[in-house]
C-alpha positions, 0 to 999 in steps of 0.5 A: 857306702850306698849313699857316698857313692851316689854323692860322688855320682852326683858330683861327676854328673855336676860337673859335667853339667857345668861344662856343657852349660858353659859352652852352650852359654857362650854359643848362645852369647854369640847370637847376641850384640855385644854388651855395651851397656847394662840396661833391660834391653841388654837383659831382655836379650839375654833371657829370651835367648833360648840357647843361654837360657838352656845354658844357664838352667843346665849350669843351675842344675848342676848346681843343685846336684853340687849341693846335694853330693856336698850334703852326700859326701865329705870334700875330700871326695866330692872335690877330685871328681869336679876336677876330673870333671875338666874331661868333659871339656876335652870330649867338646873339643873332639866332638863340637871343634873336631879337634884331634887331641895329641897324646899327651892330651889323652893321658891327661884324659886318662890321669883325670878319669883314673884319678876319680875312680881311685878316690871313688875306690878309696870309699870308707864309710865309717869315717866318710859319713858326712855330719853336721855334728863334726863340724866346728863352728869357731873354725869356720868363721876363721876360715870364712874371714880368712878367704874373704880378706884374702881374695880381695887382698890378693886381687888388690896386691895383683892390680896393684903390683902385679898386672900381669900376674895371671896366677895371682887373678886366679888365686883371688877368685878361687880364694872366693869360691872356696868360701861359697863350697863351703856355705854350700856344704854348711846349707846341705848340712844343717839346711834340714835343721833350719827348715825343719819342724821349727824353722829358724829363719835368720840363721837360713836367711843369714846363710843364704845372704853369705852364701850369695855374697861370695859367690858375687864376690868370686865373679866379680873378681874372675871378671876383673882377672879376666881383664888382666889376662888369658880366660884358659890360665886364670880360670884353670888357676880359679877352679886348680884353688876351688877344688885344693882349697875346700879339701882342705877345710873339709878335713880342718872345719867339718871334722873329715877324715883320711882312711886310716888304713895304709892301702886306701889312704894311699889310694885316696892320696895318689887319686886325688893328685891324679885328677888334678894333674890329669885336669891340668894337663887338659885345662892347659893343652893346645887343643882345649885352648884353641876350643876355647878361643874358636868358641868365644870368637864365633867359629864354631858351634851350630851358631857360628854362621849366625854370630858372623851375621850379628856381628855384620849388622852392628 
């Protein structure tokens, strides 16, 4: 019970991590000229800029925590609570763009935050004990074909007959990053075994290469969605199917269970469709997406006066 919980503690504080590391890399992206070209000047800028790099390292450790309450804690748990997660963003909005949320908003807040405790809530550890013994191998391949060829498929279909479709850009990165969740559970699962008195090391090294191709694969086609339409939609749509879908695969590839008691399946149920209604409703509010937009054009943050200045001197 003990450790679940502190998995989904772990994946609350993640999450957090996640959304303070993007905002610091954005206000630390401000200070620098405008990416022209991909050359070392360019990456030169960006690794001594000490506000990115204290973004980047706040997001690298939110990754690790990721990976040790996926290693803790079964998806169907661990997933709810990065999606309430998004309350975070809400609390920059008031706090950095002294934005005042409208009441919706709050509820929205609310939902989010109720959501995560009612899965919290909904703990049963003789079936959420996480195993690499339950998981299934055959399907897992299965899964990982499938949303490969899927987010590539569904990215071509979009530039190809749908432009304009913000849903469907969002769709092909988040079809990705569900295959990078779930390497990045298998890794905190059988990691261990791998590394363990006899280390296996292709089978690691093999992993590993799959798990970092997909996570290139998942940013390269945000980027492109990013390009075809609003950063708020598609990034909303990209992390809405980056939390669903690994719920899914928890329960259809690494043997998860729902309770079986009427009480806490209920729970779990009516939590898991709180935290992501309630993280909807803040990803797609006026005050999240006027934060957004007053962050990436340099209005606010402690850095705004200095961004203007960079862009004066281009």
């Amino acid at each position: 019970m003990k450790k679940i919980l502190f998995g989904i503690g772990l994946a609350a504080l993640a999450s957090l991590m996640f959304n303070l590391g993007l905002v610091l890399q954005k206000e630390g992206a401000l200070r620098l000229p405008k990416i022209r070209h991909l050359n070392w000047t360019t990456v030169k800028g960006f690794l001594t800029a000490r506000l990115w790099m204290a973004g980047t390292a706040i997001t690298l450790g939110g990754y690790v925590f990721e990976f040790i309450s996926f290693a803790l804690a079964p998806f169907v748990l661990v997933q709810p609570v990065f999606s309430a997660g998004i309350v975070t963003l809400a609390f920059f909005a008031v706090v950095i763009a002294k934005e005042r949320l409208c009441l919706r908003e709050w509820l929205g807040v609310a939902v989010a935050i109720s959501g995560a405790l009612m899965v919290a809530f909904s703990v049963n550890p003789a079936i959420d004990e996480v195993s690499r013994d339950a998981i299934l191998p055959d399907r897992l391949v299965i899964a990982l074909v499938l949303v490969g060829i899927g987010s590539v498929s569904v990215n071509f279909f979009a530039q190809r007959f749908a432009t304009h479709n913000e849903v469907l850009f969002g769709l092909s990165a988040g079809l990705a990053f569900t295959g990078t969740e779930m390497l990045t559970k298998l890794l905190g699962l059988e990691g261990p075994e791998l590394i363990g008195a006899n280390p296996r090391v292709w089978p690691l090294l093999t992993l590993i290469f799959l798990l970092v191709a997909f996570g290139l694969l998942g940013t390269y086609l945000l980027q492109i969605g990013f390009q075809h339409g609003r950063a708020l939609v598609i990034g909303g749509v990209m992390g809405l199917s980056a939390d669903i879908l690994p719920i899914v695969s928890g329960l259809v590839v690494f043997g998860e269970r729902m309770p079986q008691s009427p009480i806490r399946f209920w729970v779990r149920i009516a939590g898991i469709v709180a935290a992501i209604s309630g993280a909807l409703v803040i990803t797609f509010s006026p005050s999240t997406e006027h934060f957004l937009e007053q962050l990436e054009h340099g209005e606010i943050g402690p850095y705004a006066h200095d961004a203007e200045e960079v862009e004066d001197q281009e």
